[in-house]
N, C-alpha and C positions, 0 to 999 in steps of 0.2 A: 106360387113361386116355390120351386120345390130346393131346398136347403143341400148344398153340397160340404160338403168334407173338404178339409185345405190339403191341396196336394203336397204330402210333405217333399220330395225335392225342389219346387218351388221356393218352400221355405228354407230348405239350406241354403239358395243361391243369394236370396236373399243377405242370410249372415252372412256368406263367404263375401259378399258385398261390403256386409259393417265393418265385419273385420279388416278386411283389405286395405279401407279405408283409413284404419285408425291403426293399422303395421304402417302404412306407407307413411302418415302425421310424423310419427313414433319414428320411425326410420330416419325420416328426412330432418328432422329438430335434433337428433343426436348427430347427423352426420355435417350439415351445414348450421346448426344454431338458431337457427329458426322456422316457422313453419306459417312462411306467408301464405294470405288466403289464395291466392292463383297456383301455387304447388298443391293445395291441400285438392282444388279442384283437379288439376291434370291428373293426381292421384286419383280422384272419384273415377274420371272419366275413363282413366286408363283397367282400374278396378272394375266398372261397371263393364266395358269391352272384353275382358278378360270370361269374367262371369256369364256373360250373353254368351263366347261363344262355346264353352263347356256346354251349357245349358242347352244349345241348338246340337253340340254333335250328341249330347246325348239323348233328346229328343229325336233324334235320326236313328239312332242306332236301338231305339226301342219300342219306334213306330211299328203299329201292326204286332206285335207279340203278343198281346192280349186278345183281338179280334181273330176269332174263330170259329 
């Protein structure tokens, strides 16, 4: 099994994930007072949507630049 290296933009998508997550908490507890568990999810989900699809246009846009 040969040992691969973590792709680091993987791993930013990743944070921008965490983070996203814990602005929108953060956001939404200061703006309505609280931060029930079904907002904290829409936040995830909408977070995670957001992040996929950075993630895909910029795996489009940098396919093939190395293979030569």
């Amino acid at each position: 099994m040969k040992h691969e290296k973590i792709h680091m933009p993987n791993l930013s998508y990743i944070a921008a994930f965490v983070i996203g997550v814990i602005f929108f908490a953060v956001l939404w507890r200061m703006l309505f007072g609280s931060a029930s568990g079904l907002m904290v999810l829409a936040g995830m989900i909408g977070t995670a949507t957001a992040v996929t699809i950075f993630w895909l246009r910029n795996e489009n846009q940098h396919h093939g630049k190395g293979k030569q």
